[in-house]
C-alpha positions as CSV (number, residue, x, y, z in Angstrom):
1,X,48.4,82.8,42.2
2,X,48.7,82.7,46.0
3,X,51.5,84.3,48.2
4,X,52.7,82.4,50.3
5,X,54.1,82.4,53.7
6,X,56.8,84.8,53.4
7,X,59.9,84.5,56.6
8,X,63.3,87.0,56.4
9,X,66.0,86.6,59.0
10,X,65.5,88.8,61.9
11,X,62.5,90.8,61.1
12,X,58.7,90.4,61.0
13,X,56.2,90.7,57.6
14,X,53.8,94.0,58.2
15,X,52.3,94.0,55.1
16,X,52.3,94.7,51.4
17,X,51.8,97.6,49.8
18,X,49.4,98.5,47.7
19,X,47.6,95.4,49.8
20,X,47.2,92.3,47.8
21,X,43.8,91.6,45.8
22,X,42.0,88.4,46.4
23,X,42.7,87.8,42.8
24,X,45.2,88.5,40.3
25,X,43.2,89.8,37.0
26,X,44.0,87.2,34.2
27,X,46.4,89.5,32.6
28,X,49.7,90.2,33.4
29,X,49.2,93.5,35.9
30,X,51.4,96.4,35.8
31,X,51.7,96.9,39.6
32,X,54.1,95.8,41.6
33,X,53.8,94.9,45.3
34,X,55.8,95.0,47.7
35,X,56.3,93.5,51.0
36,X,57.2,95.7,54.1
37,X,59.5,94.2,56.9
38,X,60.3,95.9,60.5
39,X,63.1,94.5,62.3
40,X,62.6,92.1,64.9
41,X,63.5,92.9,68.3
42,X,61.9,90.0,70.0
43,X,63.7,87.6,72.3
44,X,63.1,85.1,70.1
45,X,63.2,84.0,66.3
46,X,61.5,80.8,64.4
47,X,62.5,79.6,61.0
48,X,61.4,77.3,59.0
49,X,62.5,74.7,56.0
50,X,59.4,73.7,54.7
51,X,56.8,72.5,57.7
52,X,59.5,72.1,59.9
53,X,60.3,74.8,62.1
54,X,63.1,75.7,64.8
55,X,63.1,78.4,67.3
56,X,66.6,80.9,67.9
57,X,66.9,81.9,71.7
58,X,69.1,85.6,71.7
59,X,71.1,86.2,74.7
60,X,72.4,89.4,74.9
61,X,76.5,90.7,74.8
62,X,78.4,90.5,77.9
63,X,81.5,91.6,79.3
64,X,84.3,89.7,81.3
65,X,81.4,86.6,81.8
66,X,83.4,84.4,84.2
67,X,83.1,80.5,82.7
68,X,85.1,77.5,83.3
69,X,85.3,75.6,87.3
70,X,87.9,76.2,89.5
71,X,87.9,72.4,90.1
72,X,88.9,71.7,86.5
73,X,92.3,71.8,85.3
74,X,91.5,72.1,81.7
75,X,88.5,74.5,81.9
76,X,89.8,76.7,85.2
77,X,87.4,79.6,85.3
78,X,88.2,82.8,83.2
79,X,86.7,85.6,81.5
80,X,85.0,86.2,78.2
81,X,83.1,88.7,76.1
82,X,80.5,87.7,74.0
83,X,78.6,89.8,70.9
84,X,75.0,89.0,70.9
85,X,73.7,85.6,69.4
86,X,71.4,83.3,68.9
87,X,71.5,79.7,70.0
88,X,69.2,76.7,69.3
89,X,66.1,76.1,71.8
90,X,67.1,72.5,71.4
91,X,69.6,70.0,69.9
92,X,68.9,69.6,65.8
93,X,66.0,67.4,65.2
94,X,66.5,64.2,62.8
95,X,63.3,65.9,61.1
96,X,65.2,68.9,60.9
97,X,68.4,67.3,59.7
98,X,66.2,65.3,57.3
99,X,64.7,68.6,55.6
100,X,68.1,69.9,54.8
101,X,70.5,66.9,54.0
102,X,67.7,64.6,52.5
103,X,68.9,61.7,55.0
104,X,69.1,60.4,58.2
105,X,71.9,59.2,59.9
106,X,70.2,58.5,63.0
107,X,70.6,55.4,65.1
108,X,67.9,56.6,67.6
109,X,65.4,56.9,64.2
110,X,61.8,55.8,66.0
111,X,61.0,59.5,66.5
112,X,61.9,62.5,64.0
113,X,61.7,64.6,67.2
114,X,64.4,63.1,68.9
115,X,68.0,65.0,68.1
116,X,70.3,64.1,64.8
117,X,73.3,62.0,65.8
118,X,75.9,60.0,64.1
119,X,76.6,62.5,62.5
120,X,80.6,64.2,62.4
121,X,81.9,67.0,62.8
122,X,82.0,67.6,59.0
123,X,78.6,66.8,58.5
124,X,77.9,69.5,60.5
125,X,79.7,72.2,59.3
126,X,78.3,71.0,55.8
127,X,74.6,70.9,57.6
128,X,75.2,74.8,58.9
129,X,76.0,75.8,55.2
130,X,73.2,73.9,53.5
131,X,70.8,75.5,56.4
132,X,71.9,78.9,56.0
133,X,71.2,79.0,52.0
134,X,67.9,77.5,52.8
135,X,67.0,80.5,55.0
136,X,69.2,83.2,54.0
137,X,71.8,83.3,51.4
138,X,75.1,81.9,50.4
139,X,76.5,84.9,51.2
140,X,75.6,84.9,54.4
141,X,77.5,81.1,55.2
142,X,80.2,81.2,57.9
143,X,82.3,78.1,56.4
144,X,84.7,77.7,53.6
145,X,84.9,74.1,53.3
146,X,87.9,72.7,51.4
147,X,88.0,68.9,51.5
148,X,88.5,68.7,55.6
149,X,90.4,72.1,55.7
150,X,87.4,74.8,57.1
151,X,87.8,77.7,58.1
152,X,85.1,79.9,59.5
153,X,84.0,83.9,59.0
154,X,82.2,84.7,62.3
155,X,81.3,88.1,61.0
156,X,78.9,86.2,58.6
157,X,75.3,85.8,60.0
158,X,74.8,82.5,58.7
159,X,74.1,78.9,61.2
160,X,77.2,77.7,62.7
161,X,78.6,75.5,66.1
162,X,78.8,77.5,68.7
163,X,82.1,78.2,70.4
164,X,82.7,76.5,73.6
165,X,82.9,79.6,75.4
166,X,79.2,80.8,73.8
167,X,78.2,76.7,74.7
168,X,79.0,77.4,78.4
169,X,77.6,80.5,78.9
170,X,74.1,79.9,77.0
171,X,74.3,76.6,79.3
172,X,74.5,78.4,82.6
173,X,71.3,80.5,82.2
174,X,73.1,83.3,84.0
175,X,74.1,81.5,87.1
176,X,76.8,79.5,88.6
177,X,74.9,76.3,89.0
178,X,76.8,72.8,87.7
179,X,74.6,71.9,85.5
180,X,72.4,73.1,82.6
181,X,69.2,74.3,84.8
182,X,70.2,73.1,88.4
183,X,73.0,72.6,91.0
184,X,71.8,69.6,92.4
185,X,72.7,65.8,90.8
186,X,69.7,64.7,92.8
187,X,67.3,67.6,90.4
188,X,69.4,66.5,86.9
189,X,66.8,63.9,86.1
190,X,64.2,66.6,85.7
191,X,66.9,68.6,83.1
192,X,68.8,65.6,81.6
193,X,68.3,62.7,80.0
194,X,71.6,60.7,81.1
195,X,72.8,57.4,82.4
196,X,70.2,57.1,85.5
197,X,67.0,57.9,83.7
198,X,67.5,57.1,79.7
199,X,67.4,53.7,79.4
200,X,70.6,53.8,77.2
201,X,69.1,55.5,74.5
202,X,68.1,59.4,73.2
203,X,64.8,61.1,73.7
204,X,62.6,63.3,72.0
205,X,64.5,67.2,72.5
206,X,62.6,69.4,74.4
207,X,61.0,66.7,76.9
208,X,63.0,67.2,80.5
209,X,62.9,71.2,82.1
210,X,64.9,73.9,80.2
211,X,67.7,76.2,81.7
212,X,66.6,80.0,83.1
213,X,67.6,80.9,79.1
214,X,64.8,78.6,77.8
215,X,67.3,76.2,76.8
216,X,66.5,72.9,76.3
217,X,68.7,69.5,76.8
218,X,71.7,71.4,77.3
219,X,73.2,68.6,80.1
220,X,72.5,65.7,78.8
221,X,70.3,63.8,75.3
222,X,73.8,63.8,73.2
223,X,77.2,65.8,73.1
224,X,77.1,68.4,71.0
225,X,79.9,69.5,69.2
226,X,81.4,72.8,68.8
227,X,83.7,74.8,66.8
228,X,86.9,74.9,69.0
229,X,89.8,72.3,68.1
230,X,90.7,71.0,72.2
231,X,93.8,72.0,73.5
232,X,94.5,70.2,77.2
233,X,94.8,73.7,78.7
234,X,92.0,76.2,80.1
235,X,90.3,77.9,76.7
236,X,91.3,81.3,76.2
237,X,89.3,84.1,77.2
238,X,88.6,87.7,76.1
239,X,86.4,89.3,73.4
240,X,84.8,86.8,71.2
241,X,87.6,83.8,71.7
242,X,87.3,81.0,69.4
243,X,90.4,78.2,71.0
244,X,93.5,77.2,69.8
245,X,94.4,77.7,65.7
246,X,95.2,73.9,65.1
247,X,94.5,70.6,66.4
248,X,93.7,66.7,66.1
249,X,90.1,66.9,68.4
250,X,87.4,68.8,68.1
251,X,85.0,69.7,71.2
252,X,81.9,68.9,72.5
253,X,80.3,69.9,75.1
254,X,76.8,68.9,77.1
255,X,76.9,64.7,78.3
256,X,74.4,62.5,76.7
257,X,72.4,59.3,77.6
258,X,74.9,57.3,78.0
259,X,77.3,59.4,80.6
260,X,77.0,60.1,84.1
261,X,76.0,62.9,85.8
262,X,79.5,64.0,86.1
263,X,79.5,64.1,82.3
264,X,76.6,66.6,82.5
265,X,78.1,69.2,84.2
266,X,78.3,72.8,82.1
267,X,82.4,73.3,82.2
268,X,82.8,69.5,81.4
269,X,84.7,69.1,78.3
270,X,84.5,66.0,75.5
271,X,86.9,65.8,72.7
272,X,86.8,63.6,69.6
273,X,88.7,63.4,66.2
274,X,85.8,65.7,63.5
275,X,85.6,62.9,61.3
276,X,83.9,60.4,64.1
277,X,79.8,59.8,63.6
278,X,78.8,58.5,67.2
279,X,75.1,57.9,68.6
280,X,75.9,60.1,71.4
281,X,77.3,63.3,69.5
282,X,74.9,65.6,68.1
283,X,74.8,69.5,67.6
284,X,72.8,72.8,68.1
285,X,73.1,75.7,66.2
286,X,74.0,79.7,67.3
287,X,73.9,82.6,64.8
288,X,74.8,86.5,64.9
289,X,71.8,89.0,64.7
């Protein structure tokens, strides 16, 4: 018998106790081990399906964040609280996507690196579920899914979409700049794989410079979609706000390869009905502590 490597959401493996013998006696033993966690307090958190692994960037609570652009009728700047969460280093990996839904959708296929796309809003919520029983529990999934009626628990801990208004502020990387990492259109190349320097086509996550957070691909690769039905009208504010109760669209946030820089910018914001798979929409993930 061989332990093997052992993960828990959140904390790190000290050790077992009484410590583990090289080998187990051929007999059944009496004693039983057990292994000691401490809570994890670092910045950071990896997980991993298999031999495929995925790293969790925290970024702390805030009060009255101001989000949105004053130039922008439907995303005029405003203020939100956040709780603490986690968000996705990078967009989901077709290797990723692969480990948890046994296929790949994937037009862009060449590389199991290079983010999951055509893939719906659906699929996603049904990805986040599947991911989270992987890692955690059932218990712990933030979706009910009945047929296309979901509705989500965002006390649970379990992988989700973020909300636009955690998208925007995990995109800013604590400053005011336009896009995911700079302020400059003539500095998105080295941020953003979009319409100039993409050759019409997605890239390997990870590849162009990440935001101040350590966030990766946020402007540009592919839209990624979040939890918010869109609403025409500046997304609500205060503690925690998750959009408008109803809708036709859902949103995405981010630009891809095919858009302009314009498309990149952090407080732009892309609709589409949930049930469309398109090359350029993909998806990152945000969890609770």
């Amino acid at each position: 018998m061989t332990a093997g490597k052992l993960s828990k959401t959140n904390h790190i493996f000290s050790k077992w106790e009484p410590e583990l013998p090289q080998t187990f006696p051929a007999t059944s033993p009496t004693t039983v081990y057990t292994a000691i966690w401490t809570a994890s307090s670092v910045e950071e958190v990896t997980h991993s399906i298999g031999n495929v692994s995925f790293k969790m960037k925290k970024i702390d609570a805030v009060t009255d964040a101001v989000i949105g652009n004053y130039r922008d009728y439907t995303n005029r700047e405003h203020n939100v609280s956040l709780s603490t969460y986690y968000v996705g280093e990078t967009e989901v990996t077709q290797e990723l996507w692969q480990a948890v839904m046994g296929n790949n959708p994937s037009n862009f296929n060449e590389l199991l690196k290079n983010p999951a796309e055509k893939v719906s809003w659906f699929d996603c919520v049904q990805f986040c579920n599947k991911l989270t029983e992987k890692v955690m529990k059932k218990e712990d999934c933030v979706y009910t899914i009945n047929d296309k009626v979901v509705t989500a628990d965002f006390s649970k801990k379990g992988f989700r979409l973020p909300t636009e208004a955690e998208w925007e502020y995990a995109a800013m990387g604590g400053s005011k700049n336009k896009y995911a990492g700079c302020d400059d259109e003539e500095k998105l190349v080295e941020y953003a794989w979009y319409q100039v320097n993409s050759g019409y086509k997605a890239h390997e996550v990870g590849t162009r410079k990440p935001n101040s957070y350590g966030l990766y691909d946020m402007s540009g690769n592919v839209w990624e979609w979040c939890w918010d039905w869109y609403s025409e009208d500046t997304p609500s504010g205060g503690q925690d706000p998750v959009g408008v109760v109803s809708g036709s669209r859902r949103v995405a946030r981010g630009g891809s390869w095919f858009f302009t820089a314009s498309a990149c910018e952090r407080s732009n914001r892309f609709h589409s009905i949930p049930s469309s798979v398109d090359e350029r929409l993909g998806l990152r993930l945000v969890s609770r502590p």
